[in-house]
N, C-alpha and C positions, 0 to 999 in steps of 0.2 A: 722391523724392529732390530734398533742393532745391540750387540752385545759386549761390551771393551774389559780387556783387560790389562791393569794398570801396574806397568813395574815401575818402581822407583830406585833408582840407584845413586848411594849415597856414596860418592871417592872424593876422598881427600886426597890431592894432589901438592905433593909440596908445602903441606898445612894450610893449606887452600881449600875450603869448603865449596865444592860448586855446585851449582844450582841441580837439584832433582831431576832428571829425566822421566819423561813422560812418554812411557809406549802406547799409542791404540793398535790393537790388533784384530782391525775389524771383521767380523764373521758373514758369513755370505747375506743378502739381504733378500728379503719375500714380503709382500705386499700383505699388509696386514686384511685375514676375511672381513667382508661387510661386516656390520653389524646389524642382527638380525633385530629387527622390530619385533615389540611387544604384539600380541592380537589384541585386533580391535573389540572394542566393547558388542557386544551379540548385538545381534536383531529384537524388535519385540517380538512374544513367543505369540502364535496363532492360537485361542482360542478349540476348542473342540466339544467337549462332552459336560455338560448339558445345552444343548443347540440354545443359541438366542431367543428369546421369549417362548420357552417351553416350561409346559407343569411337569416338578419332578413328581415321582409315587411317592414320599413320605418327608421323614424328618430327618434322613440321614439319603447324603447325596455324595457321591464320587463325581470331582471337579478333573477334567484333564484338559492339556494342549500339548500343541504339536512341540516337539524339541525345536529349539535355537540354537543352531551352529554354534560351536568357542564356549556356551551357555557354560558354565562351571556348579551354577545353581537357581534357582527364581525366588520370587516373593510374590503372594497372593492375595490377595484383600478381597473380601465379602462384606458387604454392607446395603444396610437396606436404604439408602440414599446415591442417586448417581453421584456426586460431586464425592461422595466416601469418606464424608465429615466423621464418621461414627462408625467403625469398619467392626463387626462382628466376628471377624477373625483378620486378621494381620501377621501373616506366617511367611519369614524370611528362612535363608540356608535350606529350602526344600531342594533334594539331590534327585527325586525323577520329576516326571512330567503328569505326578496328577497329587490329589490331596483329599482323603476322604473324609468329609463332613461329618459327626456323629453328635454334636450335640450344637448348640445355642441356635437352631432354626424354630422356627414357631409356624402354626399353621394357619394356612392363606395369607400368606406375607410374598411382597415383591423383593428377591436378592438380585443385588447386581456386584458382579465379580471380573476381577483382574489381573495379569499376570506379567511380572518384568524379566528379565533374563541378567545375573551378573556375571561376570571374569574379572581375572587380576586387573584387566585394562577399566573397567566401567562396566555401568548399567544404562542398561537397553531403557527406550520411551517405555512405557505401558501399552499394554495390550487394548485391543478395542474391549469396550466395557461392555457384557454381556448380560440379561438379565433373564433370570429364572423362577418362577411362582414355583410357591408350596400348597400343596392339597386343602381342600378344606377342613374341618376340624374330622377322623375320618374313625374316630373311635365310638360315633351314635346311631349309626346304623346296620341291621342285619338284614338283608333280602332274603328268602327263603321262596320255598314253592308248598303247599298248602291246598288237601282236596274237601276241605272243611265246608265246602259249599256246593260240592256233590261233582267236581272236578277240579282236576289242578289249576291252580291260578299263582299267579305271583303276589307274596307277598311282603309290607315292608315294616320293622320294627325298630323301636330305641335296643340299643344294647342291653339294658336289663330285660328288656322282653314288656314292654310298655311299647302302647299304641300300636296297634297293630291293625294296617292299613292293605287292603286290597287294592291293587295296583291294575290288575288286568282280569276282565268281564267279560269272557263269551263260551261258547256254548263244548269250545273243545279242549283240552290241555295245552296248559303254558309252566315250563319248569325250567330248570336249570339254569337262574337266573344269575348273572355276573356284573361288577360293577364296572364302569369306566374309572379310570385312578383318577381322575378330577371328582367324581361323584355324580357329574349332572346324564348320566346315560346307562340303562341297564341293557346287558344282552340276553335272550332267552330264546328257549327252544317252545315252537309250535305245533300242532297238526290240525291246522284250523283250515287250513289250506288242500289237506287230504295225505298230507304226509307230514314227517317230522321236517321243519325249516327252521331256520336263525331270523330270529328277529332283532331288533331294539327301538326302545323308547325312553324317554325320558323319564329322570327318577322321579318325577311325581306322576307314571303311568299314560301320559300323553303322548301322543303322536308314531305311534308306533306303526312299524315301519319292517315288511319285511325286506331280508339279503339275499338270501338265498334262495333259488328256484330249480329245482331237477326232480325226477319223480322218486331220487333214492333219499334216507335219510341223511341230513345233516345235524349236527349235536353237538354237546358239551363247549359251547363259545366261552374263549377267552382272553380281554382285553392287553395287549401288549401293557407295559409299564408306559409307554410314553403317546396311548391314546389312539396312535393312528394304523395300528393294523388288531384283528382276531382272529387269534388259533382256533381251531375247530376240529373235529371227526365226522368225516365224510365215509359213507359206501355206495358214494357213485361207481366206483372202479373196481365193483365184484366185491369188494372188503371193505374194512375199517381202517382207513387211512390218516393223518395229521394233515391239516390241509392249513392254510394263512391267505387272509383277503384284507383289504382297505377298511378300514368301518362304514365305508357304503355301501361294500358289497363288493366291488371291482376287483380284477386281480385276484379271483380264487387261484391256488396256487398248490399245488399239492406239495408233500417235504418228504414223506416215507414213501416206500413202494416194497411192499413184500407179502407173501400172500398169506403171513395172518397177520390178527388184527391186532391195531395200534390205533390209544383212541387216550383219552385225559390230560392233554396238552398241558402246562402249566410255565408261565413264562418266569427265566430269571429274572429280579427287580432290577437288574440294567440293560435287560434287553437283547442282550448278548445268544442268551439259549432258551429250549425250551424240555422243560422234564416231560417225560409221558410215559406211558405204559405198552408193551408188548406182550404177545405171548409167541416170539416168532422161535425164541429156545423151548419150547415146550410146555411152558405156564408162564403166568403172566410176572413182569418183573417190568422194576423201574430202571429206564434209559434218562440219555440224554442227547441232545444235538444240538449244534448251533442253531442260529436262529435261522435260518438258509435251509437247515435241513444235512448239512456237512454232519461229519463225524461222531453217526450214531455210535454209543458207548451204554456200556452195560453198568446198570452198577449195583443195582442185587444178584444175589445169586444165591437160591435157598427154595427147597421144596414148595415152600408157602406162595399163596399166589399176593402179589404185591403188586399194589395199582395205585391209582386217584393221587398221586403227587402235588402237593404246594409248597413252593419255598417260603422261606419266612423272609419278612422284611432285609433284614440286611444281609441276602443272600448267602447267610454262615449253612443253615439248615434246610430239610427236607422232611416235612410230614409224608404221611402215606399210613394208607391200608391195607392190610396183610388178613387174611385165613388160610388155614391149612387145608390143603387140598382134598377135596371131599367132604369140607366140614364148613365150605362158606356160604352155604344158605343157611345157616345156624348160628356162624360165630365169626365174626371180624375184627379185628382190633386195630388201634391209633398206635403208631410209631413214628418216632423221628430217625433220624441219622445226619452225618455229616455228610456235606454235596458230592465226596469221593465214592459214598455208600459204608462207610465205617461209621463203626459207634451206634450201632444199631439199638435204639432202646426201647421198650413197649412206655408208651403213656396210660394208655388204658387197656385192660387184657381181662376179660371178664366173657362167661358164656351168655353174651349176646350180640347183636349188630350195634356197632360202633363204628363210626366209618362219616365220609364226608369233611375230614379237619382241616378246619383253614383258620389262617395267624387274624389277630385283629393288626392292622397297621401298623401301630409300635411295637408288636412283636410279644408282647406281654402275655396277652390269652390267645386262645384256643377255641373256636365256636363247632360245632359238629351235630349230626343227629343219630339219634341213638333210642331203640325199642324197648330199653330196660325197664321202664313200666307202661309195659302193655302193648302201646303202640309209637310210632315215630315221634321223638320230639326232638327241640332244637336244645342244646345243652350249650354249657362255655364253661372253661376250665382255665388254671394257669397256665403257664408253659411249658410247666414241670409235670404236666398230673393231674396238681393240686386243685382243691377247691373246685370240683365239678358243682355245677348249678342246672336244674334244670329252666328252661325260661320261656317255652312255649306250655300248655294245658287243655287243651281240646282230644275229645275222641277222634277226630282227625287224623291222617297223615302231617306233619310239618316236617320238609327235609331239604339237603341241599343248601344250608348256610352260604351267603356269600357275604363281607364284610367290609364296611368302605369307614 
């Protein structure tokens, strides 16, 4: 680039006007730098979380994919048609890599979803189109376990506590029933066999099927959110351990190891961790760990002994059962908290057994059983507390609420 500077000198010579001079004084000369190009328009972004043709657990779903290089932002579209004539959500300028769902999904409906990547340069193709089912409608049924016919058996009812259906007939106990988050498979614990085992059958009581085989007990199974593994408590290994296997059984796996006992697994709704119970500090308290079994963490901490953990639907919260030490074969009560262990609140706090609370699906109620007149029944409450109902009525045991 060069630079000139221009004198002009005006003489008059002799009344002579002459012509202007003109100086260049030109300045060293340097090659001007490239010119840097613009970045190119991103990649399309890789798909990740919820795998292709998988059931999510509810109505509220966290979408993620992999970053695109240069990627400056994405846009996402959900719609329940592949070609996305009719896009149930159509969300531009999203700055990370995921976008959580909390409303317009409906239940048993096919989603299929997509993700672009932009920069100042352009927008990336679209991402391959992924599709995801929603549960079936998951607020009409309560499984329970029930000795109302001279041993434990599985049982299964409408949400109000209508029709109430025996599911499992034979001669030994069957409890602690759990549902699959599709609905169509129950898991339960046996001694039909001569010990306590894991079974499962189908939600209308057919084809059942035991998992487990050892001569120690196994107990309290619980379906992953996305179908294809269950947490359980094992004391094959001298104690009460967290164990995780396949839903056929395969792949027992043990995740805790310490010599007391850890037992009430409870999975977060993305599959990520699982709450459970310890008493390895000296009473019992709610932990947690990844799903793997990584990075047990404590998160009560308080005289009371605190166990039976379920998270609610959209992973915000954490039920659980608490008695004071010395005082819980007498008296247990319903609390939440938030997933740090703060915010610790009693839902129900009354001298009796309360215990057993699990969310219904939307997060709304509360199902649990509870001895407060007379004998166990199955109860359901708001989320706050509120509005306790009783909805089982037999001289019977009914306990162990599970809710699909």
């Amino acid at each position: 680039m060069f630079i000139a500077r221009f004198f002009i000198a005006l003489t008059i010579v002799s009344g002579m006007l002459l012509i202007p001079s003109v100086a260049c004084a030109p300045q060293s000369t340097q090659a001007p730098p490239p010119a840097s190009s613009p970045p190119a328009a991103p990649a399309a972004p890789v798909l990740s979380q919820p795998t292709n043709e998988s059931t999510v657990y509810g109505l509220t779903v966290k979408l993620e994919w992999n970053p695109s290089p240069d990627a400056a932002s994405y846009r996402l579209q959900v719609s329940t048609d592949s070609a996305f004539t009719k896009p149930v959500v159509d969300k531009a300028e999203i700055a990370s890599t995921s976008y959580e769902m909390t409303s317009g999904l409906n239940w048993k409906t096919d989603y299929y979803w997509r993700v672009n990547a932009s920069n100042a340069s352009g927008t990336s193709p679209w991402s391959g189109s992924w599709r995801f089912t929603t549960p079936v409608f998951q607020l009409g049924k309560i499984a329970f376990q029930s000795n109302r016919d001279s041993n434990f058996e599985i049982y299964v009812m409408n949400a109000d506590g209508s029709n109430q259906t025996n599911l499992t007939n034979n001669a030994k106990d069957d409890g602690s029933p759990a549902w699959s988050p599709d609905g169509t498979k129950i898991a339960f614990i046996s001694n039909r066999d001569g010990n306590i085992e894991i079974y499962a059958m189908n939600a209308d009581g057919t084809n059942q099927t035991r998992l487990t085989n050892n001569p120690k007990n196994d107990g309290h199974p619980v379906f992953s959110p996305d179908g294809s593994k269950i947490a359980f408590t094992s004391d094959r290994d001298g104690n009460y351990e967290i164990y995780v296997m396949n839903t056929d059984g395969t792949n027992q796996t043990r995740l805790t190891n310490n010599p007391e006992f850890d037992a009430s697994p409870a999975w977060l709704p993305d599959g990520n961790k699982i709450a459970f119970a310890s008493r390895r500090d000296g009473n019992y308290e709610i932990y947690v760990m990844n799903a793997d079994g990584t990075n047990q963490t404590r998160l009560t901490n308080n005289p009371a002994w605190d166990w039976m953990a379920a998270w609610s639907p959209d992973g915000s919260k954490i039920l659980f059962t608490s008695a004071e030490v010395g005082n819980e074969q007498t008296n247990t009560d319903i609390l939440v908290m938030n997933t740090d262990g703060s915010n610790r609140t009693y839902l129900v706090k009354r001298p009796m057994h309360d215990a057993a609370a699990i969310w219904s699906p939307d997060g709304n109620k509360i199902a649990f059983h509870s001895n407060r007149d007379g004998n166990y029944e199955i109860y359901v409450m708001n989320a706050d507390g509120g509005n306790q109902t009783r909805l089982t009525n037999n001289p019977a045991e009914d306990s162990q609420p599970s809710w699909r």
